[in-house]
C-alpha positions as CSV (number, residue, x, y, z in Angstrom):
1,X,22.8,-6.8,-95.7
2,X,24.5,-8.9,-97.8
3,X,22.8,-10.8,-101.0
4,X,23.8,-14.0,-101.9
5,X,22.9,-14.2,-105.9
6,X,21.7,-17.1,-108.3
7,X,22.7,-17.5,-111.4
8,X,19.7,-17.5,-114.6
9,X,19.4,-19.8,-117.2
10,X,20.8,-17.0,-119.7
11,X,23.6,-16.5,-117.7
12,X,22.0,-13.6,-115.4
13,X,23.2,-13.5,-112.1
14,X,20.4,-11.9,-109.3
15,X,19.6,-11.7,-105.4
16,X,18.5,-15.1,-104.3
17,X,14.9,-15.2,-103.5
18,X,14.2,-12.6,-106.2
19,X,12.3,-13.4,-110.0
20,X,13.4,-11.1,-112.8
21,X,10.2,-9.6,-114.1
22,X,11.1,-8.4,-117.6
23,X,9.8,-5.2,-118.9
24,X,6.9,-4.9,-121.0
25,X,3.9,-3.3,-121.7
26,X,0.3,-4.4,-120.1
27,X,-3.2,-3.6,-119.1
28,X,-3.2,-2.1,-115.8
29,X,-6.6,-2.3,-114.4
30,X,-10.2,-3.7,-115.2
31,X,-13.1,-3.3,-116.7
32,X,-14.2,-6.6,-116.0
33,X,-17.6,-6.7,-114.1
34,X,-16.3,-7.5,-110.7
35,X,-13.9,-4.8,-111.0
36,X,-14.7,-1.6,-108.8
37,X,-14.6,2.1,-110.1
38,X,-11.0,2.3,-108.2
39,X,-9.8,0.1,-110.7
40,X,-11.4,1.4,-114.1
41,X,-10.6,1.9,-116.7
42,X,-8.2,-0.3,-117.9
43,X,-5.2,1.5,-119.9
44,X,-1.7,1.1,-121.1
45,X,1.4,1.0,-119.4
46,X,4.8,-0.3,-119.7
47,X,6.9,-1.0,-117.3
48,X,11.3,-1.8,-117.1
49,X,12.7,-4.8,-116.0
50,X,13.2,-5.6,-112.2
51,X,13.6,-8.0,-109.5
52,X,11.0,-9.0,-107.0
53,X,11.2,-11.1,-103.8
54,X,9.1,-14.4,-104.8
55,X,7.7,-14.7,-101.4
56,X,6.3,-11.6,-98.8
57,X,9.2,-11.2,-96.1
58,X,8.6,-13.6,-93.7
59,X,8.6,-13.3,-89.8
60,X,12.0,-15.0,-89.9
61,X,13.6,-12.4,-91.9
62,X,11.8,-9.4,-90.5
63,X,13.2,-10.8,-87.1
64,X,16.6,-11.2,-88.5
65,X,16.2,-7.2,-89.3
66,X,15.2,-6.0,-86.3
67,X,18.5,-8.3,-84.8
68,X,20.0,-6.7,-86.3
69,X,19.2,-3.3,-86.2
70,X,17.3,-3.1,-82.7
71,X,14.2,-1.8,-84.8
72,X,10.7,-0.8,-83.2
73,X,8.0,-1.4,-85.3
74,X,4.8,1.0,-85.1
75,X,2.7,-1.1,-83.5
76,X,5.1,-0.9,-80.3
77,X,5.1,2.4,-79.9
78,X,2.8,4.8,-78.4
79,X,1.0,6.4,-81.1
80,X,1.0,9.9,-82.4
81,X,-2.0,12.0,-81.8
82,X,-0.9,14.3,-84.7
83,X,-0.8,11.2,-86.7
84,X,-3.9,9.6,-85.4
85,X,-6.1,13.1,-85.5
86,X,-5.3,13.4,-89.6
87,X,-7.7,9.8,-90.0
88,X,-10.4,10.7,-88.1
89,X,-13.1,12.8,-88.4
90,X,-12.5,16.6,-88.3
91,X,-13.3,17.6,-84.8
92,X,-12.8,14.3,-83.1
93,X,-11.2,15.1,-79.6
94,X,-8.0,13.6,-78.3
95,X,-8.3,10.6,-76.1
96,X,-6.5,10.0,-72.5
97,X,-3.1,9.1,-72.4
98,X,-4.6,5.9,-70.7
99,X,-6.1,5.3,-74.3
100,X,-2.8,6.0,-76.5
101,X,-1.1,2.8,-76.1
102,X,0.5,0.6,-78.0
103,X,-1.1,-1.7,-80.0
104,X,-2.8,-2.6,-83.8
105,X,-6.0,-3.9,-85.6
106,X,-7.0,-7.5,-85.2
107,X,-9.2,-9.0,-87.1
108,X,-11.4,-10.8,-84.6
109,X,-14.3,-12.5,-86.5
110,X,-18.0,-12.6,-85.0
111,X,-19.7,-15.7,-83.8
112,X,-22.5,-15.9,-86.2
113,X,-23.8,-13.7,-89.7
114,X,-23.8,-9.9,-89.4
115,X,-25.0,-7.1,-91.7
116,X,-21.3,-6.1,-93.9
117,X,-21.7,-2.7,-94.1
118,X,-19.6,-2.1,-91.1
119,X,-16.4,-3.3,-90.4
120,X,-15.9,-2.7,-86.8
121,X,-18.6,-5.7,-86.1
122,X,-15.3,-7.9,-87.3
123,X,-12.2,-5.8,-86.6
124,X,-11.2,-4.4,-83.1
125,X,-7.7,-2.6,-81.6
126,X,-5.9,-4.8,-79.8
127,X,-3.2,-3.4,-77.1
128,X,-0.1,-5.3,-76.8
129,X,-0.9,-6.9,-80.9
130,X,2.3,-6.3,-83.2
131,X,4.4,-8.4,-85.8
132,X,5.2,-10.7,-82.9
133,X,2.3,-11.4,-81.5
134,X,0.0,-10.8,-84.5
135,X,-3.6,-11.2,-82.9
136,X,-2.5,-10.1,-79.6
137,X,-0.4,-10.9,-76.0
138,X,-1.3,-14.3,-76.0
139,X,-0.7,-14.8,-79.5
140,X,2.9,-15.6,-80.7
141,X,4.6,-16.5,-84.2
142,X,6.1,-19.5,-83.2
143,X,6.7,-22.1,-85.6
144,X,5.6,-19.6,-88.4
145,X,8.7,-18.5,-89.4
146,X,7.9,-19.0,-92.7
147,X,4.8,-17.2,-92.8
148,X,4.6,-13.8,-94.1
149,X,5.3,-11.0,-91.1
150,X,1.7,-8.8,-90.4
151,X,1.3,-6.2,-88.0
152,X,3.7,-3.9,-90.3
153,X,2.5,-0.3,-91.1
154,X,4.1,1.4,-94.4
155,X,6.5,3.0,-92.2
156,X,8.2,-0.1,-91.2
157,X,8.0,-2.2,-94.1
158,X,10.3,1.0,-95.2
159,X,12.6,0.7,-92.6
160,X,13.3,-3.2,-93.4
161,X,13.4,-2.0,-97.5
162,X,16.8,0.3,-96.6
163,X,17.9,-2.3,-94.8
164,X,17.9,-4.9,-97.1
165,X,18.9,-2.7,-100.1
166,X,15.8,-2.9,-101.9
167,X,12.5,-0.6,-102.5
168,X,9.0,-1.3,-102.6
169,X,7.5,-1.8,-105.7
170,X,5.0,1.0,-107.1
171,X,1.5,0.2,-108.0
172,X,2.1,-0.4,-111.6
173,X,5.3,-2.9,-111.0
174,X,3.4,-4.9,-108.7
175,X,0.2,-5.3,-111.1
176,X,2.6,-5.9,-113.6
177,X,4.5,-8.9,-111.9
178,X,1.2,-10.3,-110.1
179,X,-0.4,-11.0,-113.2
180,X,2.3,-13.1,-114.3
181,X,2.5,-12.6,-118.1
182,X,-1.9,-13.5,-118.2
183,X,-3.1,-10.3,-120.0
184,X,-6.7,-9.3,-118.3
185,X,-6.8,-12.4,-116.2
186,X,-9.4,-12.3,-113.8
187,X,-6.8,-13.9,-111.3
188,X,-3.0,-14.1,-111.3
189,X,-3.2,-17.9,-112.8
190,X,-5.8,-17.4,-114.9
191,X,-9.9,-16.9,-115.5
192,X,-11.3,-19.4,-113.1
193,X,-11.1,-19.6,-109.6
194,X,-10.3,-22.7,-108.5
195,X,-9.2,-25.0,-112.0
196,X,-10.1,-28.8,-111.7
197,X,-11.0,-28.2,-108.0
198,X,-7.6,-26.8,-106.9
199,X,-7.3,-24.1,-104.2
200,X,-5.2,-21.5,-106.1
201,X,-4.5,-18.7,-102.5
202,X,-5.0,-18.3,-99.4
203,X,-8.7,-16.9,-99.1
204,X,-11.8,-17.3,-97.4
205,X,-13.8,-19.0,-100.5
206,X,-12.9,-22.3,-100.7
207,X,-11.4,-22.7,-97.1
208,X,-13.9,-21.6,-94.5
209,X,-17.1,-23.8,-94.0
210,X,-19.2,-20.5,-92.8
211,X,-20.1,-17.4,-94.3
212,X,-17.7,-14.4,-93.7
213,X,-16.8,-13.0,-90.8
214,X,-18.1,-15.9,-88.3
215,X,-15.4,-17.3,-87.1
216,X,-16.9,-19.3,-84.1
217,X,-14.9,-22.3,-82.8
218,X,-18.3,-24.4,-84.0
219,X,-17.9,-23.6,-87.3
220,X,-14.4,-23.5,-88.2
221,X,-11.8,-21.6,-85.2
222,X,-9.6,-18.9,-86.5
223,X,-8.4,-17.9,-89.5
224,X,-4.5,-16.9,-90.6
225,X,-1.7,-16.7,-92.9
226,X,-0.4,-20.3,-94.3
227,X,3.4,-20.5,-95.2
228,X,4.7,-19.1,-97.9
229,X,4.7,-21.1,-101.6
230,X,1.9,-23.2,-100.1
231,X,-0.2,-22.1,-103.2
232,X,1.5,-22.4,-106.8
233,X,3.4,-19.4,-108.0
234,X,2.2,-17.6,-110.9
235,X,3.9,-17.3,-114.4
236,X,6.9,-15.4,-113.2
237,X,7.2,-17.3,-110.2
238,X,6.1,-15.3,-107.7
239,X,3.5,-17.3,-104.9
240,X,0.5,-15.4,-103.1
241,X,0.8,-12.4,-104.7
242,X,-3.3,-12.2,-104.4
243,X,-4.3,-14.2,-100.8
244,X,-2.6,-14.6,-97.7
245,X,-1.8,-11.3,-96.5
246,X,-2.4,-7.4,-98.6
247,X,0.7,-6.3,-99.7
248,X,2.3,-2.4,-99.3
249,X,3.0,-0.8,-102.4
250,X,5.1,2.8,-103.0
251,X,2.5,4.6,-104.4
252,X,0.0,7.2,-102.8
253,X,-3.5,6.1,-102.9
254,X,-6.3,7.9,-105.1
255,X,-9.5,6.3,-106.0
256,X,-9.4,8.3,-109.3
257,X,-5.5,7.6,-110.5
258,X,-6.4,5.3,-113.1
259,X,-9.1,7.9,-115.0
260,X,-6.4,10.3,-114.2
261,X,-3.9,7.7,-116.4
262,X,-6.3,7.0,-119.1
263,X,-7.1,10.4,-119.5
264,X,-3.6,10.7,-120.9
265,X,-4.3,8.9,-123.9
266,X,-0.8,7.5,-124.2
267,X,0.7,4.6,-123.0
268,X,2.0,5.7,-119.4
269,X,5.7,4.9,-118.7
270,X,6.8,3.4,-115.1
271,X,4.4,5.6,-113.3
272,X,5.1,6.4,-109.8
273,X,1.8,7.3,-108.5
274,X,0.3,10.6,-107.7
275,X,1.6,13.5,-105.5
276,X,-0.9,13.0,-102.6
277,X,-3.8,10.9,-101.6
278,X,-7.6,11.2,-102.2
279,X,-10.2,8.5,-100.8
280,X,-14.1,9.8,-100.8
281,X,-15.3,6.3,-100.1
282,X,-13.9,5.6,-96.6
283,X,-16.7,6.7,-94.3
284,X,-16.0,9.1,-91.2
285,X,-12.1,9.5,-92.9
286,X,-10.8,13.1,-94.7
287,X,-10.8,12.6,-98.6
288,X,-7.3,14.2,-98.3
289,X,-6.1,12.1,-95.3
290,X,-2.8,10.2,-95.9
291,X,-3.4,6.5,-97.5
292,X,-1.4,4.6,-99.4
293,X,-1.9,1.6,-101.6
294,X,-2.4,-2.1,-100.6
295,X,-2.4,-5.0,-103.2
296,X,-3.3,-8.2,-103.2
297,X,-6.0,-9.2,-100.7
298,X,-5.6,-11.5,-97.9
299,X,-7.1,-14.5,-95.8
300,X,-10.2,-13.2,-95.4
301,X,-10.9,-12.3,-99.4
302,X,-14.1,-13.6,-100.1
303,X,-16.8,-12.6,-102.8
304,X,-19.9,-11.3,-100.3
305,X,-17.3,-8.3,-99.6
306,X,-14.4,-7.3,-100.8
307,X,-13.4,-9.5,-103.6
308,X,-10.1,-8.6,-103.3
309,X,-7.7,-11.8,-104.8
310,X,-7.6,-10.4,-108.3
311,X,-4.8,-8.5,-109.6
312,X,-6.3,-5.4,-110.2
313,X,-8.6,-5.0,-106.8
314,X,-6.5,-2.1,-104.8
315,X,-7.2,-0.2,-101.9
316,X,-6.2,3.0,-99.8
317,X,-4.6,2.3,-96.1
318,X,-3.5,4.7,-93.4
319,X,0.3,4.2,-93.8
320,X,0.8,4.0,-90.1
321,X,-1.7,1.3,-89.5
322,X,-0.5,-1.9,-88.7
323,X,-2.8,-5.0,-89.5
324,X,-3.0,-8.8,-88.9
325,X,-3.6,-9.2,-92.3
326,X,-1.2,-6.8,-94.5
327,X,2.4,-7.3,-94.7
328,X,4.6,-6.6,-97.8
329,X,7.5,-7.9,-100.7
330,X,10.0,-6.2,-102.1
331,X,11.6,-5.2,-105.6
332,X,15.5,-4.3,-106.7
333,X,16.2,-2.1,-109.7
334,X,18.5,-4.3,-111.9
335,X,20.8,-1.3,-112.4
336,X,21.1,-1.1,-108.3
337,X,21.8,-5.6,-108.4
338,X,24.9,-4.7,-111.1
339,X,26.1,-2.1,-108.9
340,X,26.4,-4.3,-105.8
341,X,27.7,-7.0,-107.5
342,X,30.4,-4.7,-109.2
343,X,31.5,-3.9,-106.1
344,X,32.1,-7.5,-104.8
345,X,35.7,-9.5,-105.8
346,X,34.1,-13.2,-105.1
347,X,30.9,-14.6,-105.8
348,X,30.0,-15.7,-102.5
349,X,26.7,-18.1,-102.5
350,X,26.9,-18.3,-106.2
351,X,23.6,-20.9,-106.9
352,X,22.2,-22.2,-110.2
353,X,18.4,-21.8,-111.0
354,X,15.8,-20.3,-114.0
355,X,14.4,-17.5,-114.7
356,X,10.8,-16.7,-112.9
């Protein structure tokens, strides 16, 4: 895939669409009081310089992918019993064939308040639901080509990353860039939630006149991503990097990495996450099942349950699930950019813009 490049204010040519994140050290993590124990404590860690897409990839450019590459996404395929069986509880017996269809998790509201402590009152698998039709066969994506692409397990947000050239970012890179320069912010654009009155992201506070999850067509209708850079971009220039859709990062998931960090007593450089996964809080799931980690928050972030539209909230996902609310950006190594460019005789697409 070719990269068109812009050129920086200091003379820094980079992939258009991308904000150079310079390195520097930071507080990865919380100890504020809405932080969880998954996110304490907060420690030192310094990061190198990179590039990151300012927007998630859009449908538009995940279509342009699989155009070009004739690419099957997860949620089309059948699924894998030997990749199912490894997220359920140990014993659990295989279902029919009939059952093993293709498909993904919808998030489909309820109709009026329900008790939060279980998610399947709100969430439901949806046969024939995938990045094109994101809440199922009758849905479609039309006319949201500029929305960020859902329905994308880890595995295909992969795919898409070798295509394109570029990686996804790890944990730390991402926290790093989302916080935009704000040390300890409790959001990416600073302490309060919504400054003067102003929606900040894509989440339920703020937007949805009922309590989470109702959804009924009385007191609101459905709930979605909005377009990309509807919501201002934070201090590197990077928009809805908390809100709209959860975000796929490199790393494995464990609840404890951070304590694990800390415990180090040194300022950690450009970690890459652990060796394997560990997740004692998801109920009915293996601690040791395969997860890896989401960022961001999404749509339906709201404070009476997860919270989730700071920089620091993270969370463990099965890396083959495919959800209406999680999609993902990218990040380049400036080293890799200088390569490709090195190898090109003419600056094709050569634009003028500023730093992030």
């Amino acid at each position: 895939m070719s990269q068109p490049q812009i050129v920086l204010g200091d003379g820094k040519r980079g992939p258009e669409g991308m904000a150079w994140i310079p390195a520097g050290e930071f507080l990865m993590g919380s100890d504020h009081k809405l932080s969880r124990p998954n996110e304490r404590p907060a420690h030192k860690v310094r990061v190198h310089g990179f590039w990151m897409d300012r927007h998630h990839v859009t449908n538009a450019e995940f279509r342009q992918f699989v155009a070009a590459t004739g690419y099957v996404s997860t949620a089309e395929k059948k699924p894998d019993w030997e990749t199912l069986r490894v997220q359920l509880p140990p014993g659990t017996p295989r279902p029919s064939d009939a059952n093993l269809v293709p498909g993904a998790m919808v998030f489909v509201g309820t109709s009026r308040p329900v008790p939060l402590q279980d998610y399947s009152a709100w969430w439901r698998f949806v046969p024939g639901a995938d990045w094109r039709h994101p809440t199922g066969p009758g849905s479609s994506i039309e006319g949201k080509d500029d929305h960020p692409v859902v329905q994308v397990s880890y595995e295909d947000a992969q795919a898409y990353a070798k295509w394109a050239g570029k990686r996804l970012p790890t944990e730390a890179e991402w926290e790093y860039a989302a916080r935009g320069g704000l040390e300890q912010a409790t959001y990416t654009w600073g302490d309060q939630f919504a400054p003067d009155g102003k929606q900040m992201a894509n989440v339920w506070e703020g937007q949805r006149p009922q309590p989470f999850p109702v959804v009924s067509a009385k007191a609101g209708g459905a709930v979605g991503t909005s377009a990309v850079g509807t919501f201002p971009p934070n201090g590197y220039g990077l928009s809805d990097m908390t809100g709209n859709a959860w975000q796929w990062v490199a790393d494995w998931y464990r609840a404890d990495e951070f304590q694990r960090e800390a415990a180090t007593g040194k300022v950690v450089l450009n970690p890459s996450g652990p060796q394997d996964a560990w997740d004692p809080d998801e109920a009915g799931v293996p601690e040791n099942a395969p997860r890896r980690v989401t960022r961001g928050g999404s749509f339906l972030c709201n404070s009476s349950y997860c919270l989730s539209y700071r920089p620091s909230a993270r969370r463990g996902t099965d890396p083959y699930n495919s959800m209406s609310h999680l999609g993902f950006r990218l990040v380049m190594n400036d080293e890799d950019w200088g390569r490709r460019t090195a190898s090109v005789n003419r600056p094709e697409g050569v634009l003028t813009g500023s730093p992030g």
